[in-house]
Backbone bond lengths (Angstrom), bond angles and torsions (degrees), N, CA, C in turn:
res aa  C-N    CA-C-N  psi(-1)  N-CA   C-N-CA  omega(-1)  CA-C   N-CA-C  phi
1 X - - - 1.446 - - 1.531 108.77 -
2 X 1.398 122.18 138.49 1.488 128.34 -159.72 1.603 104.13 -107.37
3 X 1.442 128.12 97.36 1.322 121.61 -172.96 1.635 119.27 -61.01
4 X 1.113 111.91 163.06 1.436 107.15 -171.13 1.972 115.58 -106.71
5 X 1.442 98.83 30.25 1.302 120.33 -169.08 1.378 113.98 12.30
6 X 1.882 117.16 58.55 1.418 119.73 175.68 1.507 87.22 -113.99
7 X 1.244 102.06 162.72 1.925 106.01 177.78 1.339 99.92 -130.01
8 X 1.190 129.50 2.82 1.466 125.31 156.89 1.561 124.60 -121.16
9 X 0.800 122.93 158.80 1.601 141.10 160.93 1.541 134.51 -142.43
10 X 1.267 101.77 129.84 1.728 113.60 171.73 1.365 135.63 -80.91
11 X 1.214 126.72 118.19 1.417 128.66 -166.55 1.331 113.62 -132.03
12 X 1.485 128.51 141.91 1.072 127.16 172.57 0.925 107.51 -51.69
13 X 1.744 118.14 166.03 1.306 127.20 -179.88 2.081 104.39 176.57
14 X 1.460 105.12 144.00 1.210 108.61 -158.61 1.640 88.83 -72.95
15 X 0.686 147.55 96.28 1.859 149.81 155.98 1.426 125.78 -151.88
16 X 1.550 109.19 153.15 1.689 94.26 -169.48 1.228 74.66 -153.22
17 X 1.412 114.39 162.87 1.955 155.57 -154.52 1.525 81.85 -113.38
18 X 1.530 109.47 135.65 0.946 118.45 151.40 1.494 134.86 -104.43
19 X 1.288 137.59 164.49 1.524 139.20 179.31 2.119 99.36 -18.20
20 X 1.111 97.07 -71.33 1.410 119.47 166.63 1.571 126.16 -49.92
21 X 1.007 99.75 -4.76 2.177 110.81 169.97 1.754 81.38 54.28
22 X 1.296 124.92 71.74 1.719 133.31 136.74 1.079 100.90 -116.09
23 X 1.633 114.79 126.17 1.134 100.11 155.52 1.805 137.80 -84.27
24 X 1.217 131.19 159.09 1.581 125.83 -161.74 1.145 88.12 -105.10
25 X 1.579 143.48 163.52 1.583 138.72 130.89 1.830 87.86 -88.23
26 X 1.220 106.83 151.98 1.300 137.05 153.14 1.627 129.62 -95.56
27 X 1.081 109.77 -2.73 1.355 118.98 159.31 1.450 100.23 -150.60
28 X 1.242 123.50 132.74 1.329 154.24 158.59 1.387 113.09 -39.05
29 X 1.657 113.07 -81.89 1.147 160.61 -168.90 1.715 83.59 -44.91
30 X 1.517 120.69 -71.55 1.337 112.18 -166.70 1.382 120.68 -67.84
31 X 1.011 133.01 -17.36 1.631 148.08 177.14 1.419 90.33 -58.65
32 X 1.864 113.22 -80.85 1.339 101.68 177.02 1.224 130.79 -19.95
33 X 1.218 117.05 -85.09 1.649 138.22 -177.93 1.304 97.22 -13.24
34 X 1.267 100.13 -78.14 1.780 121.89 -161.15 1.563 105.55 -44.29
35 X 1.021 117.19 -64.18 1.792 143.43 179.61 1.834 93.44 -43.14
36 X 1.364 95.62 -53.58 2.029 84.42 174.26 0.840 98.05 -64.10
37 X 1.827 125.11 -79.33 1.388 118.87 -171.01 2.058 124.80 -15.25
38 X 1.466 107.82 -55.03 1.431 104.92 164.72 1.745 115.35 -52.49
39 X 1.550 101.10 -54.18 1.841 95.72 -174.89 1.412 97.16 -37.86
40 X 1.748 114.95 -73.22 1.189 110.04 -140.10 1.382 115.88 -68.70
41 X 1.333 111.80 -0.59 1.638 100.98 175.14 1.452 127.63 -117.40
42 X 1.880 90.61 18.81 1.307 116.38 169.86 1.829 109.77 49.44
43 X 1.314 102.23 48.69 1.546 110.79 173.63 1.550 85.23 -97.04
44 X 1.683 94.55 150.09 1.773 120.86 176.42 1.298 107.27 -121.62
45 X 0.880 125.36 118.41 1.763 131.70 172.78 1.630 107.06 -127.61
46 X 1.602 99.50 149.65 1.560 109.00 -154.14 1.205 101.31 -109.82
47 X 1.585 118.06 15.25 1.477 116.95 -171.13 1.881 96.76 -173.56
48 X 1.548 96.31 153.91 1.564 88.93 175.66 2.286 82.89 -168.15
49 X 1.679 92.86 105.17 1.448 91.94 163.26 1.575 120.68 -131.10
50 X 1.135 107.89 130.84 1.378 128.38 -178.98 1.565 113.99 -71.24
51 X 1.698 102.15 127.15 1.439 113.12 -166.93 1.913 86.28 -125.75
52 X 1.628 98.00 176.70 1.177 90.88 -178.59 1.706 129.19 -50.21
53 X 0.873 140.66 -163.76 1.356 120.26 146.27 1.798 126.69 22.37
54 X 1.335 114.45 -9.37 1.385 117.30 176.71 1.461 111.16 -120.55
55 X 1.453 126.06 178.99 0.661 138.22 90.82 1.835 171.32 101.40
56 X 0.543 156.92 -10.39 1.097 111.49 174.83 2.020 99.97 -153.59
57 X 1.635 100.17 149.19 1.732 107.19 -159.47 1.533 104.85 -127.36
58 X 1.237 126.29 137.38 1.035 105.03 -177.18 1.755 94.22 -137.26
59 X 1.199 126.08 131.30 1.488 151.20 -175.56 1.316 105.95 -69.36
60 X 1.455 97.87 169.00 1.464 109.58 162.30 1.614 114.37 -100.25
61 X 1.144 114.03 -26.05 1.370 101.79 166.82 1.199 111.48 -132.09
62 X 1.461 141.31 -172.53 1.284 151.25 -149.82 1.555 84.60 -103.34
63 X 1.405 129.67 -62.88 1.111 120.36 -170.42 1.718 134.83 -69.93
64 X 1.353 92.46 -10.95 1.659 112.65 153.41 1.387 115.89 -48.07
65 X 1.501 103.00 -68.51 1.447 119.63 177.91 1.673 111.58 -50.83
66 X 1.045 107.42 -48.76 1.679 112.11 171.30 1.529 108.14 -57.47
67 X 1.290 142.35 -74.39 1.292 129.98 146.89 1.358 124.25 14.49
68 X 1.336 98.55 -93.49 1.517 108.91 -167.91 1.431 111.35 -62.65
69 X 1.345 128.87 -29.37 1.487 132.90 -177.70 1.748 98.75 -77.77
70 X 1.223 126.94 -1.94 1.434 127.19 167.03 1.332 114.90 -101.91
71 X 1.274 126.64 -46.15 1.147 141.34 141.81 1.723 111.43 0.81
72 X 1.796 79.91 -91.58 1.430 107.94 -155.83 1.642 95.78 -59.44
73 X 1.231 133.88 -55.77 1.500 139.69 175.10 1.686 110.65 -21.04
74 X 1.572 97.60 -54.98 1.602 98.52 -157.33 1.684 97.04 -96.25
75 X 1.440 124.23 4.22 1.208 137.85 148.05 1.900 130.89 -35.54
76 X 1.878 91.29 -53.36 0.912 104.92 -168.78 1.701 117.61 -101.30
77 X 1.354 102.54 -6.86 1.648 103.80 149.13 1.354 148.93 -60.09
């Protein structure tokens, strides 16, 4: 498999920025999940910033990011 030497990726996610750049989650419940989901598959990311409605993770390596975007995909089926 040929990595796509990006070290981040964007994913939906229930949260939104407020007037004030805080971000809110809008569901609780999914923050959790997800946040295990990372423990348990012992992915490390060196960055994690919140866009509206997104987002966005950034790894330590490219092939992390490849990982988890396979992962996370067949996660949500």
């Amino acid at each position: 498999m040929d990595q796509s030497g990006r070290k981040s990726i964007t994913i939906d996610a229930p949260v939104i920025i407020t007037n004030n750049k805080i971000a809110v989650w809008l569901d609780e419940n999914w923050m959790h999940k997800f946040f295990d989901f990372i423990k348990n598959n012992k992915f490390q990311f060196s960055g994690l910033q919140h866009k509206h409605n997104k987002i966005k993770l950034t790894f330590v390596t490219a092939k992390e990011c490849t990982m988890f975007a396979l992962k996370y995909a067949s996660r949500k089926k």
